[in-house]
C-alpha positions in Angstrom: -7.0 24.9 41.6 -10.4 23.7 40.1 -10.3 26.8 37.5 -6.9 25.8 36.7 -7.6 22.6 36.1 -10.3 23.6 33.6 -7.6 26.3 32.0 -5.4 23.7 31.4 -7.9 21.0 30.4 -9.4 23.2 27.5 -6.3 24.1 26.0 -5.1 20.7 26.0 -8.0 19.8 24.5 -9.0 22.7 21.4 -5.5 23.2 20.7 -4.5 19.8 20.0 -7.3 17.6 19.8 -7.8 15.6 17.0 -4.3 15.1 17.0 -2.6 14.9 20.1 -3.9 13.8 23.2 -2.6 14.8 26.2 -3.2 11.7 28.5 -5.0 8.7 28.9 -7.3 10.3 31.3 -8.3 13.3 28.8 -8.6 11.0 26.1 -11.6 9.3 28.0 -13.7 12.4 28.4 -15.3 13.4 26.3 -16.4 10.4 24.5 -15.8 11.8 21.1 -17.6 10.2 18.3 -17.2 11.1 13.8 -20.2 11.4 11.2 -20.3 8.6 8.6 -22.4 9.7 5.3 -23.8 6.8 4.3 -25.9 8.1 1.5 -22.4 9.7 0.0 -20.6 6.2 0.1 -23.5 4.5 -1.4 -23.7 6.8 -4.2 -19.7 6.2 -5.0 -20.6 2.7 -5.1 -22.9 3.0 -7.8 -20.8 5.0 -10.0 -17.9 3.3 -10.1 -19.0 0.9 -12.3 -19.8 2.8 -14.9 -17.2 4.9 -14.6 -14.8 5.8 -18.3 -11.4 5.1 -18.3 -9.0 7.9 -18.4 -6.9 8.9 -21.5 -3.6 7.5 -22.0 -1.9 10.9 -22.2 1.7 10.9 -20.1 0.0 12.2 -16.7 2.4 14.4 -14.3 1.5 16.8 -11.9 3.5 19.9 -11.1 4.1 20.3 -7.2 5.1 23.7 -6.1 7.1 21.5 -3.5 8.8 18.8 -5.1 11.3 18.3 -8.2 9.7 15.0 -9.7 5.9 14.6 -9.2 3.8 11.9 -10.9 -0.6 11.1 -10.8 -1.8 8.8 -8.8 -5.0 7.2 -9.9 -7.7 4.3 -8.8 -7.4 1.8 -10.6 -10.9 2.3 -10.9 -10.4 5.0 -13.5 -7.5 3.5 -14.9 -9.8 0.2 -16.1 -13.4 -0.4 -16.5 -14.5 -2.9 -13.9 -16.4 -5.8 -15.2 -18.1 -6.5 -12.5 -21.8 -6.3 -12.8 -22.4 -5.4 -8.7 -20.6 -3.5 -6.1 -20.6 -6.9 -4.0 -18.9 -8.5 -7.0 -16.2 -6.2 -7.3 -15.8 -6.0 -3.1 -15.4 -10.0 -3.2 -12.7 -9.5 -5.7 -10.7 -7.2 -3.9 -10.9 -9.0 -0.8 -9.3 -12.3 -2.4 -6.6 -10.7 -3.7 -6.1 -8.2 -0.5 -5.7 -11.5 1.1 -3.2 -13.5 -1.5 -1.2 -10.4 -0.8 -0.9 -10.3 3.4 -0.4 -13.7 3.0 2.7 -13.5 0.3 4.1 -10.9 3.0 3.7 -12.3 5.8 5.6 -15.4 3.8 8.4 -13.1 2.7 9.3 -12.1 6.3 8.7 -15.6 7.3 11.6 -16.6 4.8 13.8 -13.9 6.1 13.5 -14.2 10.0 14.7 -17.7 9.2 16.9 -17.2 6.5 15.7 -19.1 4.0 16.1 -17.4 0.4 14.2 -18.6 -2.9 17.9 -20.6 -4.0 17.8 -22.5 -0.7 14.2 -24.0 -1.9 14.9 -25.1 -4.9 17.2 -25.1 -7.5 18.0 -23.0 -10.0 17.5 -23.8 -13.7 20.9 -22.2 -15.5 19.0 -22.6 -18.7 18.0 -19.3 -20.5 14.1 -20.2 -21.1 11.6 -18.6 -19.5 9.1 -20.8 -18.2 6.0 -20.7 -15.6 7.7 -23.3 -14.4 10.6 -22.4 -13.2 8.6 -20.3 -10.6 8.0 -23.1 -8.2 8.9 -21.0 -4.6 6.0 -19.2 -2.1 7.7 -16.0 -2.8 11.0 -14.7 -4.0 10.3 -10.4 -3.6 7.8 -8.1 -3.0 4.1 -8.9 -2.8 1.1 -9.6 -5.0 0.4 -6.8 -7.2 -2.9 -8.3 -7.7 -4.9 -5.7 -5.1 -3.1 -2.8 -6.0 -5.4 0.3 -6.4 -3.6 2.5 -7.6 -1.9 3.6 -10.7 1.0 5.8 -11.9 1.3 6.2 -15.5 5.3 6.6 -16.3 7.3 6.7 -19.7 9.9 3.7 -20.3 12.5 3.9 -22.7 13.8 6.6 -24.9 11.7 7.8 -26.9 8.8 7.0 -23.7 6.7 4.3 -24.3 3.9 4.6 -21.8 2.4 2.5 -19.7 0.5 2.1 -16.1 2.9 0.8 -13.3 1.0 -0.2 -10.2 3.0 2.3 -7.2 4.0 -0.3 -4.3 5.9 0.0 -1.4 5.6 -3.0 -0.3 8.6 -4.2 -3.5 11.5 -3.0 -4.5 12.1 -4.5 -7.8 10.6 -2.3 -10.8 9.7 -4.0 -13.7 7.4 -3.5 -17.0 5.9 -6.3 -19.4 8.3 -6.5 -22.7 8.4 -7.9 -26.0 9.1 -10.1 -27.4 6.6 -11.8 -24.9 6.5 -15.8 -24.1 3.8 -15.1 -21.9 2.1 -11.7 -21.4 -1.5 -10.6 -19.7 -3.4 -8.3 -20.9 -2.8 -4.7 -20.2 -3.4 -1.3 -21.1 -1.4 -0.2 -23.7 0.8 -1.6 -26.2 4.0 -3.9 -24.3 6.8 -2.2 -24.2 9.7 -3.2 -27.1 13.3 -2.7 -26.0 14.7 -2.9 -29.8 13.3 0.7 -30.4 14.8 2.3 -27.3 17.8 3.8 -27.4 18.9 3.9 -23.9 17.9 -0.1 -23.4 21.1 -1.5 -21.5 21.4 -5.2 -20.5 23.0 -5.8 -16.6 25.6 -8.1 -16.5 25.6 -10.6 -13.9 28.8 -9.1 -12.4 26.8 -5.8 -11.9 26.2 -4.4 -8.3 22.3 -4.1 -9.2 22.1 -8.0 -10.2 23.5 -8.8 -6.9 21.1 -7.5 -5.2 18.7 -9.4 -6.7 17.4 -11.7 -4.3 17.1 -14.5 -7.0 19.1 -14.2 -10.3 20.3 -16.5 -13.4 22.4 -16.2 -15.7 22.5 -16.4 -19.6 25.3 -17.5 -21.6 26.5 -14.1 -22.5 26.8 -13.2 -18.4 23.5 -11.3 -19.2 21.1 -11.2 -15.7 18.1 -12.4 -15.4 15.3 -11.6 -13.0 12.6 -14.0 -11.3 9.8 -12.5 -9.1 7.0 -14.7 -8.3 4.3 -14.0 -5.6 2.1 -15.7 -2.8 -0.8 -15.9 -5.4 0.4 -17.6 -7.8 1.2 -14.8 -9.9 5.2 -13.9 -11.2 7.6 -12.3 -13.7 10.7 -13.2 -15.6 12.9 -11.5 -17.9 16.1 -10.1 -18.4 17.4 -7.3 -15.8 18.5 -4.1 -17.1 18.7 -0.2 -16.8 16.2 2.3 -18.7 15.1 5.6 -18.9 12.2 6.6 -16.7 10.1 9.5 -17.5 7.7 11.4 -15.6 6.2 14.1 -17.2 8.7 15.9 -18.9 11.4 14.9 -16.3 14.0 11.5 -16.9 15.2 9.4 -15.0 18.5 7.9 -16.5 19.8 4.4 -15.4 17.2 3.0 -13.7 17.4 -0.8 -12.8 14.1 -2.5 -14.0 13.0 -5.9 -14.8 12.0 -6.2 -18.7 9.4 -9.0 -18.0 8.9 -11.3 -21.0 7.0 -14.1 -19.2 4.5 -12.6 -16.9 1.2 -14.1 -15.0 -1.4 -13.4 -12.5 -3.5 -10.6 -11.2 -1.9 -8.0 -12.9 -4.2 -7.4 -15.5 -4.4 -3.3 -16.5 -1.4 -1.6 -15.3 2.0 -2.6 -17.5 4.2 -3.5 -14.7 5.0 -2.2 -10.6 7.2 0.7 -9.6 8.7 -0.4 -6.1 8.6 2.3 -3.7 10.1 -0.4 -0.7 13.2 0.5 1.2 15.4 -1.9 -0.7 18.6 -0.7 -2.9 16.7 -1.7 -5.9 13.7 0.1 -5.4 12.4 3.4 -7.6 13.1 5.8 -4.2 16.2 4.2 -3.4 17.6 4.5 -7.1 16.5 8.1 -7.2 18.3 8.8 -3.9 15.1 10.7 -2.1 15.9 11.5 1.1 11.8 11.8 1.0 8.9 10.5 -0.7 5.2 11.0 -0.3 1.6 10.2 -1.2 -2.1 10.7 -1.1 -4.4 8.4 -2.2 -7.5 9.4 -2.5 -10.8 7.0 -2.3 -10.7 4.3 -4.4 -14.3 4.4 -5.4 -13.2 7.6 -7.1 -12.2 9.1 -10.8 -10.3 11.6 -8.9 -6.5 11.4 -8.8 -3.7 13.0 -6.9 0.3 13.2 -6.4 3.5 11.0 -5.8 6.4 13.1 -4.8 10.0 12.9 -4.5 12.1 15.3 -2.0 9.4 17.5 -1.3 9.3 18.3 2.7 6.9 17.2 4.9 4.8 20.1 5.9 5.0 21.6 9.8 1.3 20.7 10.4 2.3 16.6 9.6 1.9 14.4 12.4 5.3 12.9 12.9 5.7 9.2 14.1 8.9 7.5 14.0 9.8 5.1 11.2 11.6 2.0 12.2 13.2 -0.9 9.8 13.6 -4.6 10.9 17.2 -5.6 10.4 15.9 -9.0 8.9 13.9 -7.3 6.0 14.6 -4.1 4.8 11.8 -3.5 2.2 9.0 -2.8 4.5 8.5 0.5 6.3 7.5 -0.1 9.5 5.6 2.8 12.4 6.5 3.1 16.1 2.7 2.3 16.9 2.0 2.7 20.4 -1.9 2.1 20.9 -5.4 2.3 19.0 -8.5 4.2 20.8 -12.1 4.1 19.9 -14.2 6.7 21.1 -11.5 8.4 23.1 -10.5 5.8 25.1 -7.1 3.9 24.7 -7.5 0.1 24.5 -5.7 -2.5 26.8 -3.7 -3.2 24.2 0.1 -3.9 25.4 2.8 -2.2 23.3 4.7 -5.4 22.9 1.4 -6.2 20.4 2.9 -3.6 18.0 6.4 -4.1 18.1 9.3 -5.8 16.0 11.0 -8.7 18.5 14.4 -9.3 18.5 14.4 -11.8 15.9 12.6 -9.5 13.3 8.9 -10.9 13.7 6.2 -8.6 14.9 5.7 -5.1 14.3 3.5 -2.6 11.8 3.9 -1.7 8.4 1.7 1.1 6.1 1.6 -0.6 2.9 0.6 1.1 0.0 -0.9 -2.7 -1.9 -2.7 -3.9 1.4 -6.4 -2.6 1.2 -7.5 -3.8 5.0 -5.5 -3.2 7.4 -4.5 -6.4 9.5 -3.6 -7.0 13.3 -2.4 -9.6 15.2 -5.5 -11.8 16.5 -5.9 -11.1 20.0 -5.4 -7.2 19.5 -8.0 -7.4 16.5 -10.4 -8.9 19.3 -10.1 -5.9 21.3 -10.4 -3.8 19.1 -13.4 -5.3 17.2 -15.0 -5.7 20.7 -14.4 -1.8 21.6 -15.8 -1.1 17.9 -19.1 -3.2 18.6 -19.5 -1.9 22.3 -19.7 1.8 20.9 -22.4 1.1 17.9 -25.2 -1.2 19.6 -28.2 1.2 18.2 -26.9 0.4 14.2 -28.5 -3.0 13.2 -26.1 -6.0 12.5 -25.6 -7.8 9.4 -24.0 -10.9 8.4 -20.6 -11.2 7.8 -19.3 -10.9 4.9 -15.9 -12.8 3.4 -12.8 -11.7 5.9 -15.1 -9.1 7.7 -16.9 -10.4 10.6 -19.1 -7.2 12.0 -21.4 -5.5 9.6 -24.4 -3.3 9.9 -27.4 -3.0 8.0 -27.4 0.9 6.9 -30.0 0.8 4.1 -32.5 3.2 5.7 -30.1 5.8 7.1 -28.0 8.7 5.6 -25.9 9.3 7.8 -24.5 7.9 11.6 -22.4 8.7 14.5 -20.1 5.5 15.0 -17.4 5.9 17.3 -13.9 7.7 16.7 -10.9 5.4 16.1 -7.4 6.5 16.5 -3.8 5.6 15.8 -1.9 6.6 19.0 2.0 7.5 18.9 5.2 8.0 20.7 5.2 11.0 22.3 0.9 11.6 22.9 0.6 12.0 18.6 -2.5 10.9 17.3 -4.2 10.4 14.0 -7.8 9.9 14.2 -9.1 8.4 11.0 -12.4 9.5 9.2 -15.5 7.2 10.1 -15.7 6.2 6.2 -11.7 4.6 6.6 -13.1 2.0 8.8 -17.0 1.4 8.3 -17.2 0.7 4.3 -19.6 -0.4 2.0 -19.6 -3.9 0.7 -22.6 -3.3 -1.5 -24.9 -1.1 -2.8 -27.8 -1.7 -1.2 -26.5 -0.3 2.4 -24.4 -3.2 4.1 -21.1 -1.8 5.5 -18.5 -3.6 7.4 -15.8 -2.5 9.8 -12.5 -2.6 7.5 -10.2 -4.1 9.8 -9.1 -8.1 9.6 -7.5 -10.2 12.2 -4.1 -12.0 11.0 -2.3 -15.0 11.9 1.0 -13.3 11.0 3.1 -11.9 14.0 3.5 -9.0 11.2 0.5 -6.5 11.5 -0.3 -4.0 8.3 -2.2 -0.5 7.8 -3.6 -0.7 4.8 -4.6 1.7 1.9 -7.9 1.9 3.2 -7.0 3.4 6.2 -4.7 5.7 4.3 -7.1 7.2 2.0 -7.4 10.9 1.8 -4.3 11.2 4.0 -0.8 12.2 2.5 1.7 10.1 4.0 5.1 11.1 3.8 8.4 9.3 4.2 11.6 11.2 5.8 14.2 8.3 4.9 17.0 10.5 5.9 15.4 11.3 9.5 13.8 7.9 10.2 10.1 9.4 10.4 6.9 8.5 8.5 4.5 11.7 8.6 0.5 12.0 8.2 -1.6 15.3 6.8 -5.2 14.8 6.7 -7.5 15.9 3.6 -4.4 16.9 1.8 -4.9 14.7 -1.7 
């Protein structure tokens, strides 16, 4: 019985560890713990600031696997930072990482209770753009301010191209467009509809302006789209179909906002390509059945791959994706728990759940950089986290991250494993450098997870990094494949 027992327990364990765990028990013993190279991070941290931008070449990517492939980069590559310290540019992203939980934890706020941008306030028929006319929290989407990364697409016929920032997060795509009232600065040149051929005003009548969650209309029945964001930041401008290109493949028809008053965080990339599970979104226009991703460390000048209706491969980890009736932009994951070191926190499943009134639950978002959880489960967590690294020495907190160590004299540590856990025993362990980052560049890193007051919990790009994450829409299941960027 006792060899048995061992038989048993060392399959289990070398055949499907990291991934799958086969109880609670066996997930307790051994205490597994993951290398983090601190000298490796710290040497990223210094180089990004002086890293060149790319070319502005139309960037695609063949995929022996998918039909329409497009580069993904940091924005890091995309835009010279000018920040004159790491620290700097970690501050940064933090305050606009948090504009953006907060703009969607306020969009499902608005939609569990029904409230829609009209019901706010009312709506100016006039056809002038204004900043302010954009007087609600939030109308769609979410602040494009933190997004890191960058696809570079062709708009119009012929392509004029410009950086979008990828989000799934929003549905509505939309580019900067001239004539502008108000533009920020980006990249390349803004785009002007009266040399495009294929440039086709919606009218308000149109199924696509409909969907629209807040819409005008101009004199001539033309549609017009408002967007504005937790942070301040928004778009205007007329609602219409284009061409898309990617690489040398088009997409005809495509709904997209032609912004000609346009403010905030946006600066660098020309507009958003919405990746959310609205009708209105880039995926949903294209009719994937699947998507996917891989976004690789965005402290890097590498890039890597969005694809459409490529398969997920058999070695993906599988969870099931779920949608909340009350919202159907966000993408949400049949969490079931969260280890560290091996062993599976007292965290109830309720935590990680959408209720019956649509709050609660977890979505991977691609524009959230930390990854957020409900208060008391963040405790736990944090507490487990702490518990399993008292021989690093602490350092003080810095902005929303509340334990940090002092790493300046080592190279390298063990810190304990952490671990998304699934229906049916799955589980992805993440790599020690997804959850202990640098915040400088003189050694202090900080555990990348946040506490929320939002029933709605988030995994963030952070977490995601280095991990293609792939979206069966037709079979309801979100899928993972480490070090595949």
């Amino acid at each position: 019985m006792g060899l048995l027992f061992c038989i048993v327990f060392a399959a289990c364990f070398f055949f499907t560890a990291p991934f799958v765990g086969c109880s609670r028990s066996l997930l307790q013993i051994p205490r597994p713990t993951t290398v983090l190279d601190v000298a490796e991070a710290l040497e990223k941290t210094r180089n990004v600031l002086s890293f060149t931008p790319i070319g502005q070449s139309l960037s695609a990517s063949p995929s022996p696997t998918s039909l329409l492939s497009l580069q993904i980069h940091p924005r890091a590559s995309v835009r010279k930072s000018s920040h004159l310290d790491y620290k700097s540019l970690t501050l940064s992203r933090l305050e606009r990482d948090s504009a953006r939980v907060t703009s969607l934890a306020t969009r499902l706020d608005l939609a569990v209770n029904g409230i829609s941008k009209s019901d706010l306030r009312p709506l100016d028929k006039g056809s002038e753009f204004g900043a302010e006319d954009i007087e609600s929290p939030i109308v769609s989407g979410s602040s494009q301010g933190s997004g890191e990364y960058f696809s570079r697409v062709g708009i119009g016929k012929p392509p004029s191209q410009v950086y979008v920032v990828l989000d799934t997060g929003s549905d509505i795509n939309w580019v900067q467009c001239a004539p502008c009232a108000d533009c920020y600065q980006q990249s390349d040149p803004i785009f002007e509809p009266s040399l495009s051929s294929s440039y086709s005003p919606l009218n308000c009548e149109t199924q696509q302006c409909k969907y629209l969650d807040d819409s005008e209309c101009r004199n001539d029945r033309t549609c017009v789209y408002e967007v504005s964001y937790g942070d301040g930041s928004y778009t205007v401008g007329d609602f219409v179909t284009e061409t898309i290109t990617l690489g040398s493949d088009t997409v005809n028809n495509v709904a997209i906002g032609c912004g000609h008053n346009n403010e905030g965080l946006f600066v660098g990339a020309g507009g958003l390509l919405g990746l959310g599970g609205g009708p209105l979104s880039f995926s949903s226009q294209l009719n994937a059945s699947t998507f996917s991703y891989c976004l690789v460390d965005r402290d890097s000048d590498s890039a890597s791959t969005l694809e459409f209706d490529s398969a997920l491969p058999p070695n993906a980890i599988t969870v099931p994706l779920l949608r909340n009736n009350q919202l159907d932009t966000f993408y949400y994951l049949g969490l079931t728990g969260i280890s560290v070191g091996g062993e599976l926190l007292p965290i109830p499943e309720s935590a990680f759940q959408i209720d019956d009134s649509g709050n609660g639950g977890v979505i991977i978002d691609s524009g959230t950089a930390v990854t957020r959880l409900q208060t008391d489960t963040y405790n736990v967590l944090r507490d487990a986290f702490t518990k399993g690294t008292k021989n690093l020495p602490s350092a003080d907190s810095v902005a929303l991250f509340d334990t940090c160590y002092n790493l300046s004299s080592k190279s390298s540590v063990d810190v304990p494993t952490l671990s998304f856990h699934f229906p049916e025993g799955k589980v992805l362990p993440l790599p020690a450098k997804n959850y202990l980052i640098p915040v400088d560049s003189v050694g202090t890193f900080c555990f990348a997870f946040a506490p929320t007051s939002s029933t709605l919990s988030i995994i963030g790009n952070v977490q995601q990094q280095g991990t293609r994450v792939g979206f069966d829409l037709g079979n309801s299941r979100v899928g993972f494949v480490p070090n595949k960027c």
